[in-house]
Residue, then its C-alpha position, 0 to 999 in steps of 0.5 A: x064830181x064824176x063829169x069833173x073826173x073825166x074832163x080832166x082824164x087822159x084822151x089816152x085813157x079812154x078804152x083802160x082796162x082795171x089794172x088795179x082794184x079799190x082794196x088793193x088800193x085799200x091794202x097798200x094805204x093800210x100798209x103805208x099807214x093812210x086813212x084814206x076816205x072813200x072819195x080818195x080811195x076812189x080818187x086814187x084807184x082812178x089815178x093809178x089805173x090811169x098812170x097804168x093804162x099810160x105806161x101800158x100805151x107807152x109800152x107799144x111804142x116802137x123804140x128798136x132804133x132809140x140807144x139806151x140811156x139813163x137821162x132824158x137830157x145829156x149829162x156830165x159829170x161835174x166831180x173833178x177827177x180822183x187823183x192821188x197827190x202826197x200828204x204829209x200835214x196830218x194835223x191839217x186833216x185831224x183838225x176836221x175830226x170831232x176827236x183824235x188820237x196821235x195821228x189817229x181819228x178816234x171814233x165811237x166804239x161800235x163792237x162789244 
């Protein structure tokens, strides 16, 4: 099973240091309410580790001349604009409230 392990690990991943230990992996599955066998347990110390060790190597990556962004792909926004128009059918808006009063949503108490 270990050779299976690493076949599957990361050429990147070789020389990692523990980032993170089998009861601290322990603790969080406690915390999350996981009841983790040793076999995961190791499973998922090796995966975090690895996931670790990557961030680790992404950080020594030179990005002085890369513009910040919040997506990897360009995106747009699909919404049309607000705009403001004049309304003066209120049943028309009342007629999607679950319960009205005059020209009034009325909805459920929430302060004694």
């Amino acid at each position: 099973m270990e050779n299976a392990n690493e076949e599957n690990r990361c050429p990147l991943m070789s020389d990692k240091a523990a980032k993170i230990t089998k009861n601290e992996v322990l603790y969080v599955s406690r915390l999350a309410r996981l009841d983790l066998t040793d076999t995961e347990t190791e499973r998922m110390t090796d995966n975090i580790n690895d996931i670790l060790s990557y961030m680790e190597k992404l950080g020594e990556v030179d990005t002085t001349n890369v513009p910040p962004m919040t997506h990897a792909i360009p995106k747009e926004n699909v919404m049309r604009p607000d705009a403001v128009v004049p309304f003066t059918d209120t049943s028309e808006i009342l007629a999607n409230a679950p319960e009205s009063k005059n020209t009034l949503f009325k909805v459920p108490k929430v302060i004694e």
